[in-house]
N, C-alpha and C positions, 0 to 999 in steps of 0.2 A: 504493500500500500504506500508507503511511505517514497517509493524509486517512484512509483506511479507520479506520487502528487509531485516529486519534486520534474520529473518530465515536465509535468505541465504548468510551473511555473518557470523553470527553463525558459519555454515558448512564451511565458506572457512575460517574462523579465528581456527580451529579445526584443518582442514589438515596442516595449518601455523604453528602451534604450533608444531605438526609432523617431520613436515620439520627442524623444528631451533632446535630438538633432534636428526638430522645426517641423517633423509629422504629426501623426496623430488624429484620434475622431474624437466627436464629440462623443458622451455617454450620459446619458438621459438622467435625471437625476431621479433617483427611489426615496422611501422611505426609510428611515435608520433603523434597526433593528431594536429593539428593546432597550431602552436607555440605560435603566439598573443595570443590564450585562456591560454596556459599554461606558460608565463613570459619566454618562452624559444628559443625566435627568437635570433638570430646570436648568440648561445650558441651551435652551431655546431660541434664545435670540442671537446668540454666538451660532449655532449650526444652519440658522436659516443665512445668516449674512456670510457665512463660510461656503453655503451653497449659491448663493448669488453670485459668489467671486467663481466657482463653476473648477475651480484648478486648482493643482498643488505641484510642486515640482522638489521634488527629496533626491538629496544626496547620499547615499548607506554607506558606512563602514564598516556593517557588520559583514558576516555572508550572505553570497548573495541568494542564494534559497529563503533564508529567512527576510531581507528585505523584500524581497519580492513577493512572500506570504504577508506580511505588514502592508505593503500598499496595495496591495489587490484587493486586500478585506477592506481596508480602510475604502476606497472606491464601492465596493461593494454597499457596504453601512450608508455611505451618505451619497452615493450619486455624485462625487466629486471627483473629475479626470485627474486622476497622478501621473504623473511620469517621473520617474525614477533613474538611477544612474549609481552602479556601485565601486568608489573610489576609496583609495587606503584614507588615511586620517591625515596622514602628510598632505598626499594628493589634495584633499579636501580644503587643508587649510593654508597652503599655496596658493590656492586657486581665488579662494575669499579674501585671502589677502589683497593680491593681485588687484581682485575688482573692486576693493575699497569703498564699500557702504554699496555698492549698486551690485548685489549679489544675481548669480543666472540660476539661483534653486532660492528653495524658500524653507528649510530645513533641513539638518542632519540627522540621522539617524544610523546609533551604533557606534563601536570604536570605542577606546578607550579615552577618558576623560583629558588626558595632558593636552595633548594637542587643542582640546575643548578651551582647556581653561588659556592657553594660550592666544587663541582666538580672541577670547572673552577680554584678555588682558590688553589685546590691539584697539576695542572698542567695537568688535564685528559681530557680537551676538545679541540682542534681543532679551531687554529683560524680561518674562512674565510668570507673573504667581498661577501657577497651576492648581484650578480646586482639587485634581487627584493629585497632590504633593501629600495630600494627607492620610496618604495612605504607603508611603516608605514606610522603610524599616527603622532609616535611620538617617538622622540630618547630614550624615556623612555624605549620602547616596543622592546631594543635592548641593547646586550653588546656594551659596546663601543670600544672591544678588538675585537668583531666579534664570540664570545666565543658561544653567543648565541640570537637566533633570537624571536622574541614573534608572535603568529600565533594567540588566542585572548583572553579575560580579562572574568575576571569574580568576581564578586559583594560577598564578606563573607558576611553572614548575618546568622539568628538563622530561623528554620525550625519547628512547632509546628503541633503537631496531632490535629484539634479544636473538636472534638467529644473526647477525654481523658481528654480535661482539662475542659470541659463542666462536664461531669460524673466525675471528681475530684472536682467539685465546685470554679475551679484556672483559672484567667484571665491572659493572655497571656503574656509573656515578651515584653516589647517595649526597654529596652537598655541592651547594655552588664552587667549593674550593676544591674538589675534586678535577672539575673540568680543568683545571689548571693545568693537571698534571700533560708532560710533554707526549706519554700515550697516548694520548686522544686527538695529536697531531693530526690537523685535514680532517676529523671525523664527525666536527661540530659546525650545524647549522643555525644561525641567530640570524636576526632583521636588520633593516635598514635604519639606525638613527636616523636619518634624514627624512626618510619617509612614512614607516609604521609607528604607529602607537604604542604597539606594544616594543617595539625596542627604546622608544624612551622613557616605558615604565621599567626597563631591563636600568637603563642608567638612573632613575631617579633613586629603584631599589637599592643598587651597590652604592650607593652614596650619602644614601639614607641609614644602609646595613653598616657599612664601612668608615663612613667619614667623606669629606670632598675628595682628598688627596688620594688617599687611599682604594676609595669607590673607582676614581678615573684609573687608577696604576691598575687596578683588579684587570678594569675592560680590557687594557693595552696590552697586557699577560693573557686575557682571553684569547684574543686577537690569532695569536701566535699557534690557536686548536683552531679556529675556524675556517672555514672551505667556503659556505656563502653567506654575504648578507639577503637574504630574501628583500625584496619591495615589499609587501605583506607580513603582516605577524602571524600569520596560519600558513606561508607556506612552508616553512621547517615543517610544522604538524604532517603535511601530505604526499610529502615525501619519505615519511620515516617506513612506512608499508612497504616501499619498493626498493627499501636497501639504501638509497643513491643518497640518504642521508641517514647517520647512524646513530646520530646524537641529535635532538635539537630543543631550545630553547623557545617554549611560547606557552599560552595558556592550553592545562590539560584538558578543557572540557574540547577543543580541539584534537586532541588523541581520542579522546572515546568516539569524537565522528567517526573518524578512522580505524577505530575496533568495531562501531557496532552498527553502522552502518554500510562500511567499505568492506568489512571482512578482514582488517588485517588483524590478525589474532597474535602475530609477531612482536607487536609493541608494547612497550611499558610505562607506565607514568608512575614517574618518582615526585614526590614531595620534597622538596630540600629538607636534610635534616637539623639545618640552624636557624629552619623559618626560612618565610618567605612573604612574598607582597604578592596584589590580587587588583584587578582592575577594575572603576564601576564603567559599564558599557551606559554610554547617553545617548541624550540627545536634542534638539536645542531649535531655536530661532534663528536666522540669520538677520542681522541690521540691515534693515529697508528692504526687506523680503515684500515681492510682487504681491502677495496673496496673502496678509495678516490675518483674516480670521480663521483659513484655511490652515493658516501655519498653527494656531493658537488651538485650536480641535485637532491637530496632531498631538501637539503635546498632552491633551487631554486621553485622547485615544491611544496614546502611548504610556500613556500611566495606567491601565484598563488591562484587566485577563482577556480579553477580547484580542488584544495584540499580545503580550510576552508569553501566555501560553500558546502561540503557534511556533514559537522556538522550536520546540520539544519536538514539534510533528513535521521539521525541516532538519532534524539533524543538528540543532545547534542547544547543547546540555548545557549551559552558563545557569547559575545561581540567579532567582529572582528576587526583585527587592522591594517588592509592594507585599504587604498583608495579606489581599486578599486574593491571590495567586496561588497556585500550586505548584510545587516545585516539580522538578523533574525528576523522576525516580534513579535514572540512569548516574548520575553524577554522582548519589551518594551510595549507589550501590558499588561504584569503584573505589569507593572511600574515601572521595574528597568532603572536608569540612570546611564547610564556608568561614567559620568563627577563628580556627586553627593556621591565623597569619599574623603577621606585623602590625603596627600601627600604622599605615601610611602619611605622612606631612601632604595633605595632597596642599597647603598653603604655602610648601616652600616650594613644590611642584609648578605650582601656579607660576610661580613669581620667578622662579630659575632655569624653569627647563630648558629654555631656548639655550639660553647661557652655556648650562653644561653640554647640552649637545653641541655645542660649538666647540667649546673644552674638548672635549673627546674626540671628534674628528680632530681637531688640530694634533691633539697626543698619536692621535694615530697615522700623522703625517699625510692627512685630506683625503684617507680612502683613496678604492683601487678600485679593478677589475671586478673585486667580489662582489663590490656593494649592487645591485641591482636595481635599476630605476624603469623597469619595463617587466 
């Protein structure tokens, strides 16, 4: 069932793609579904003036199965033409930069938070108080400006081929300082600082675990195991099945795509054993977005079980962070614990990441070949 449905958002994330390059049809507009299911009861007059505006146009950085489950239903509920487009979070916020307050989408959706709050720290995001804010978990899993909302979490950890380090004669990393060692030469895969989210939750973590100095020297010694930076923070995950990467570094609810719906039964997901840090997945407004009350019933509908339980039914297992959600069974049946992480500074985050990712390319003598930006 589940290859089934993602087929066929495959095809409708395709025509989407079409549409957000200047096609596209009009789509009639319906009646919303039940309000209590979708957090949108006496939001009347926000849903009628979001359907006037007739559109929405979303940027994803999450995957794209699950974006594309997200704005279909979304379209579905209100009769509002989406079109969609799914960019890394670097990607993403290049691009918003670039256009300086005259954004070509009208929200993002997905990704991990740094790059958000970078954004937000340029002046590019949108502030708005969401009535489903009131239903996180936890003020963490929210700007406090409204800049940006958390939809759910997800566990860093290290992703291992166990049939390549068997046939190498090498036993498996159990902490971050493990990787260090010179065994694992060429055999570890991490992301792009420059362009995924998740590799600059990779630096905020060692920096945060470690110290400044000490965090950047970690990377730089990394550096010296690693074979590619992915563009992507999922792609180390989708490689680890097929050998061609043996080791890699990104969030595990990403490995269990890869075990439980790919088939690869070869892989392992390890928990660092000194701790670890964990991502909130958002998602936000853009400054001077086309379509304001379309953008604002996203965010509504994005804080709703209506949207974060279709994760689950696209393959994408991340931790949800509203109340009134259900989790996924799958993630905690491989025994990840959402509670069982660090403290993250997401306010020194906010305030430094650009910096230290600067920091760290420079240490690392501006990147090479590995780093991938395609």
């Amino acid at each position: 069932m589940k290859k089934l449905l993602k087929l066929f958002l495959a095809n409708a994330m395709a025509f989407s793609l079409v549409a957000c390059s200047g096609g596209g049809t009009d789509t009639p507009a319906e009646q919303p579904a039940d309000e209590s299911s979708t957090g949108t009861d006496g939001m009347e007059e926000l849903i009628a003036a979001a359907q006037e505006e007739g559109e929405l146009i979303v940027y994803g950085s999450c995957e794209e199965e699950y974006l594309a489950a997200a704005a279909e239903h979304f379209q579905e509920l209100y009769g509002i033409q989406v079109q969609f487009q799914r960019l890394s979070t670097g990607e993403v916020q290049a691009k918003i930069e670039e256009e300086n307050g005259n954004p070509s989408a009208d929200v993002w959706f997905g990704g991990t938070t740094d790059p958000y709050n970078e954004t937000a720290v340029a002046g590019l995001l949108e502030p708005y108080e969401a009535k489903n804010a009131s239903h996180l978990l936890e003020d963490t899993f929210r700007d406090a400006d409204g800049n940006w909302y958390g939809i759910y979490k997800g566990i860093l950890g290290i992703m291992v081929n166990k049939d390549e380090l068997e046939r190498l004669g090498l036993d498996a990393p159990k902490d971050w300082q493990d990787l260090l060692d010179p065994k694992y030469k060429g055999l570890i895969w991490s992301s792009n600082y420059n362009t995924a989210g998740t590799a600059k939750l990779v630096i905020n973590t060692m920096i945060q675990k470690y110290g400044h100095d000490e965090g950047i020297q970690y990377l730089v010694d990394l550096d010296k195991n690693v074979q590619v930076y992915t563009k992507s923070g999922s792609g180390p995950s989708k490689n680890i099945g097929t050998g061609e990467c043996v080791i890699g570094i990104g969030f595990l609810h990403d490995g269990i795509t890869q075990i439980a719906d790919n088939g690869y039964e070869n892989i392992d997901l390890i928990i660092p054993s000194s701790g670890t840090s964990y991502e909130v997945g958002a998602t936000a407004i853009f400054k001077g977005a086309k379509h304001p009350n379309a953008a604002k019933l996203w965010i509504e509908y994005a804080l709703s079980p209506e949207c974060v339980e279709l994760a689950d039914t696209v393959g994408s297992y991340q931790f949800l962070v509203i109340d009134n959600a259900e989790q996924p069974e799958l993630a905690t049946e491989f025994g990840l614990d959402p509670t069982n992480v660090m403290k993250y500074d997401f306010e020194d985050a906010k305030n430094n990441t650009s910096t230290y990712v600067e920091e760290v390319m420079e240490a690392l003598g501006g990147g090479d070949d590995r780093f991938q930006e395609e």
